[in-house]
N, C-alpha and C positions, 0 to 999 in steps of 0.2 A: 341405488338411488337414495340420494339422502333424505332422511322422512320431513316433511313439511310439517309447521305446527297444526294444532286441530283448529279449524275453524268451527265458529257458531253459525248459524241461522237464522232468525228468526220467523215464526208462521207467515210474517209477512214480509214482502221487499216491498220497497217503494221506489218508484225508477219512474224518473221525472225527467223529461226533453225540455232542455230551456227554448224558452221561445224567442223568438227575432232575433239569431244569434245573425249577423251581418257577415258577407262574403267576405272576406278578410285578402290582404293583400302580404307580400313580403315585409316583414320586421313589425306585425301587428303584435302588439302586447296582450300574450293569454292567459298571465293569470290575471289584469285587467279585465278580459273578455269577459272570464268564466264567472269572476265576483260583483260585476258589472250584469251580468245573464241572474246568476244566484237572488242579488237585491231586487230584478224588476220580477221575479214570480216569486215571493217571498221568502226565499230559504237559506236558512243561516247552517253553516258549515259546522256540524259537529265531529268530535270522532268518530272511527271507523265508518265515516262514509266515503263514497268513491266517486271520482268524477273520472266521466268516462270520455276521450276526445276523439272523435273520428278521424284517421288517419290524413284524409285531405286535408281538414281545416288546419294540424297542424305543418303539413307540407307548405302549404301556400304561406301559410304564415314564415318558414321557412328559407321559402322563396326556391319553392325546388321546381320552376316551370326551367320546360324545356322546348325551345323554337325549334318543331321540327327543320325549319329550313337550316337549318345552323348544323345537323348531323351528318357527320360523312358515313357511305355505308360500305361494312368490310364485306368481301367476300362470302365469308361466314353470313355474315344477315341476306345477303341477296341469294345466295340458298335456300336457305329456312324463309326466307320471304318467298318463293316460288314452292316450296313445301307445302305452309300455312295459308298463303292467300292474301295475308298481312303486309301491311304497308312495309317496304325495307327499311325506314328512318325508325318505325316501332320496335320494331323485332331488333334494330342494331341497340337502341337505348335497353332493351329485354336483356340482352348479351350483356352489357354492362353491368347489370343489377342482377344476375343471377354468378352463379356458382357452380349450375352444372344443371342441365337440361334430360328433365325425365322424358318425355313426350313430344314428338311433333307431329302434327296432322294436319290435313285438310280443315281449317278454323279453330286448330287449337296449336298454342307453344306453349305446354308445361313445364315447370322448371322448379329446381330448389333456390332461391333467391340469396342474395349474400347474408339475410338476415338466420339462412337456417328454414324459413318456411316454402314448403313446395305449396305451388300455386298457380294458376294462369299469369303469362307477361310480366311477371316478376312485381305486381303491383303496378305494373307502370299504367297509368288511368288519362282516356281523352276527354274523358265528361268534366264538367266545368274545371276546367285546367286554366283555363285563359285569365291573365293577369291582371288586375284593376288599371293598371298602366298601359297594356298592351300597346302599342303604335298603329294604327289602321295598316291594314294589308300586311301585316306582320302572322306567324303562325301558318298553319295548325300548330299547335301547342298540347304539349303532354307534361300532365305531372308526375314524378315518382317518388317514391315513399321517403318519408324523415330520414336521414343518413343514420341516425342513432335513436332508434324511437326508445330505448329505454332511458337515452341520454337528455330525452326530450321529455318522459312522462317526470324524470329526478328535479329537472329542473323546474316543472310547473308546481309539483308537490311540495318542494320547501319552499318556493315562494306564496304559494296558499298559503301552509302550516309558519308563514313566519308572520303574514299578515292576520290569521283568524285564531291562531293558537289553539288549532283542532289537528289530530294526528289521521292523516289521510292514505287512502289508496290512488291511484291513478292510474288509467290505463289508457293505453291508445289501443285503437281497433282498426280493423280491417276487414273489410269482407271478403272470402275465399268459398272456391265450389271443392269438392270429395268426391273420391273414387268411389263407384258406386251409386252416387247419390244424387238426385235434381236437385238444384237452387242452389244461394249461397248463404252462408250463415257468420257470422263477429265470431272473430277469435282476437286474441291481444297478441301483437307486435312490440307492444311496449309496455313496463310494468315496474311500479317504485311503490312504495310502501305495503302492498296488498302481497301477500304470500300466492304463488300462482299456482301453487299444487296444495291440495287440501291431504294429506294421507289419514287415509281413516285403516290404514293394514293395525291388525291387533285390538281392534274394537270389534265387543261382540254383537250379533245379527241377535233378534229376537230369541232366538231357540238356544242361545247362550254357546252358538258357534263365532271361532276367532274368524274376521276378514286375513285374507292372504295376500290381495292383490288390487284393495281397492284405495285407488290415488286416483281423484276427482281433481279434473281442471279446471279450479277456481276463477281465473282470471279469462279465463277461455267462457265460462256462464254467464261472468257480469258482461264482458264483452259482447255476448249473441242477445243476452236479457234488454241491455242499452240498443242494440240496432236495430230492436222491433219497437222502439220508438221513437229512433231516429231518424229512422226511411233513408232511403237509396237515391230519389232524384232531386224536387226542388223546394224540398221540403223546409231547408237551410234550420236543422236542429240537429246540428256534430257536435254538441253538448249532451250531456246525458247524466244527471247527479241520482246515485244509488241509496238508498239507505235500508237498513237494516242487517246485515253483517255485522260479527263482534270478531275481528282479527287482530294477532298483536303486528302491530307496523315495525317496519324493519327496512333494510337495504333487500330489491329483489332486483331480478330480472325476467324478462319474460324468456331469454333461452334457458331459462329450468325447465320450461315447457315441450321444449324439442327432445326427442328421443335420440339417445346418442347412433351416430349411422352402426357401427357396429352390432344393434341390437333393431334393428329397420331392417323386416324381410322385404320391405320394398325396395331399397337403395340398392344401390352401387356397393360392392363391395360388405353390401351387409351379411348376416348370417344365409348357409344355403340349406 
């Protein structure tokens, strides 16, 4: 693993949900949105601060709805649809967005998504999915995740940093559930200037012992830190501006965060 720079802290974060962020439709302008959201609750873009986008908002912005009526279903999904339980027009656009299918059960289709991340339905999401345009009697409608959410947080960050001349992080989020574990928690999908792995290996612990193994998932923190207060239903606050991190800004991605399959005792073909 290649070691990450050392991130700062400070005693405090400040993690701010802009407020009356507007449902947004295909080809909405976001770094409009965000600096448009930033001036009405007062806050001016410094460095090393991070704005944080909820996977949806920029989907739809996007324009990645999907007319269930519009999907044919293979084989393949009318199986895992009589597995799961799940609608067969879901499970086929599931297929599409995934990579390879860890789980199937009665109300669950896990999978590892083309993005690298294992997760339910490969992101694919029916909650406000529905287009500002939609046509009456058109739909059900599903949305699925940004085609390149790293290729989407690059492009909101220079055009922030070209308009406020503050050197920024970006992340998109998503919410995902864990083995073992109730509920769901933000992790990043998507990640440009903010380093996503913090390595603190070679840094000594109080009692003047070297760490060996400790690589903290930075962009994985601001991620979960921003979706407790940016809520899950209709809350409409998929903005999220962070402050208090000192990192140096760089070109990143968020698959520095996935663990290579090789070294994944869960995977396919990992270590036995």
């Amino acid at each position: 693993m290649t070691a990450a720079p050392t991130i700062h802290c400070a005693s405090k974060l400040e993690v701010t949900a802009l407020s009356d962020v507007p449902l947004v439709g295909a080809g909405a302008d976001l770094p409009r949105l965000v600096l448009e959201g930033l001036h009405r609750d007062g806050i001016e873009l410094r460095s090393s601060d991070v704005v944080v986008l909820a996977s949806k908002l920029v989907s739809r912005a996007e324009g990645r709805f999907v007319d269930l009526r519009t999907v044919d279903v293979s084989a393949r999904a009318a199986e895992l649809s009589r597995t799961t339980g799940a609608d067969p027009r879901v499970v086929e656009l599931v297929l599409r967005e995934s990579a390879e299918i860890s789980r199937a059960a009665s109300g669950a289709l896990i999978v590892r998504n083309r993005l690298g991340v294992v997760c339910a339905n490969a992101g694919v999401d029916l909650s406000n999915a529905r287009p500002l345009d939609a046509k009456e009697g058109s739909g059900p409608w599903a949305l699925v995740l940004p085609e390149s959410p790293d290729r989407s947080a690059a492009a909101l960050r220079q055009a922030l940093e070209a308009r406020t001349g503050a050197r920024l992080g970006v992340v998109i989020s998503d919410s995902v559930g864990r083995p073992f574990r109730l509920g769901s928690v933000g992790i990043a999908i998507g990640v440009s200037g903010l380093p996503p792995l913090s390595d603190q290996r070679g840094h000594a612990d109080l009692f003047g012992m070297r760490l060996e193994h400790t690589v903290t998932a930075l962009a994985d923190q601001v991620a979960t830190v921003a979706d407790l207060v940016a809520g899950q239903a209709a809350e409409r606050r998929g903005i999220v501006h962070v402050r208090g991190l000192t990192f140096p800004a760089g070109e990143h991605s968020a698959r520095e965060l996935l663990r290579p399959l090789e070294m994944d005792l869960y995977a396919k073909g990992g270590p036995s």
